[in-house]
C-alpha positions in Angstrom: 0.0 0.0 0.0 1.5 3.5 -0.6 0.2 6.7 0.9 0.9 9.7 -1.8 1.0 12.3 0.2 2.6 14.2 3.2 1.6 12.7 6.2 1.8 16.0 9.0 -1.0 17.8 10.6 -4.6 16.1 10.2 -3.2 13.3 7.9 -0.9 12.5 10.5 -3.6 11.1 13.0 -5.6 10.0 9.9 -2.5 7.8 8.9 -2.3 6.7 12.9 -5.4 5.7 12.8 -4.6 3.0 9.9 -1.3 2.1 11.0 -4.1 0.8 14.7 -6.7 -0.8 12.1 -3.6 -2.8 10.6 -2.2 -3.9 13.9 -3.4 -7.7 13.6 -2.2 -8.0 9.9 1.5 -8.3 9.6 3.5 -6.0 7.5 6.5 -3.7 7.1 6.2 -0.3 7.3 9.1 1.2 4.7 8.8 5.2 4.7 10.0 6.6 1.1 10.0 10.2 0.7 9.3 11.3 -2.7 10.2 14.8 -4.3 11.0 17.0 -6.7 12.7 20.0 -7.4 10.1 23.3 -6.0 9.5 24.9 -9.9 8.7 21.1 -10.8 6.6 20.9 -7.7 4.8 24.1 -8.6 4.2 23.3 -12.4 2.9 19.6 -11.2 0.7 21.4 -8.9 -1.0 24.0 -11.2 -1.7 20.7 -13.9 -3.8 19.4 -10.8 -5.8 23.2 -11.3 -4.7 23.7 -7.2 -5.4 27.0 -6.4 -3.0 29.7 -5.5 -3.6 28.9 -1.6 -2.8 25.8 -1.9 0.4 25.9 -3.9 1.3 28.9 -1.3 0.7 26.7 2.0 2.9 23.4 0.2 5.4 25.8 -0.4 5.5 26.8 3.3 5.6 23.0 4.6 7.9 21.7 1.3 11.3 21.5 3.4 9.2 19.6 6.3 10.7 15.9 5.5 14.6 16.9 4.4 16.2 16.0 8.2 14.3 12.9 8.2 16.6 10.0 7.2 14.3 7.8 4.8 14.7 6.5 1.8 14.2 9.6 -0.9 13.8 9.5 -4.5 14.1 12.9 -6.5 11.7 12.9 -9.4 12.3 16.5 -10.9 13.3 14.3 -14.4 11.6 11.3 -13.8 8.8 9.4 -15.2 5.9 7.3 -13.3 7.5 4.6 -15.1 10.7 5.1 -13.4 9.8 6.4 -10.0 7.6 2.9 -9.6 11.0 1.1 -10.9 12.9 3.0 -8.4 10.7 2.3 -5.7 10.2 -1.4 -6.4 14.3 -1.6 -6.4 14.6 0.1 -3.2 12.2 -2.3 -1.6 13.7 -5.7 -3.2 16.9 -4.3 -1.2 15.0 -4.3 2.2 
């Protein structure tokens, strides 16, 4: 299962509360941070319409996961193609 977006703030306990409604099935949690460049993160966001608010408050919270040592793959020049491949890689290693 992968979660596709940041989990801070409300998502946080929203993403808690799965983790508890998973406790009796056995699994592995593996965090993977995935990112891109900010003018790549801003031109992906305005093809998704968001609105100026939005891109404003992801700006503000963009830098939130870069001390956290996970797994991180850069997409700025990447393909869906190649981020899955890079992610299914990373997790035939662990």
């Amino acid at each position: 299962m992968i979660f596709d977006w940041g989990i801070h703030g409300p998502r946080k306990r929203l993403f808690n509360n799965i983790l508890k409604n998973l406790e009796d099935i056995e699994f592995e949690y593996i965090p993977i941070i995935i990112t891109c460049d900010e003018k790549e993160n801003i031109t992906r966001m305005k093809m998704d319409e968001r609105s100026k608010l939005r891109i404003g408050r992801a700006m503000e919270i963009r830098n939130l996961y870069n001390d956290l040592s996970h797994y991180t793959i850069d997409t700025t020049d990447m393909s869906p193609d190649e981020v899955v491949d890079d992610i299914v890689k990373y997790l035939k290693l662990v």
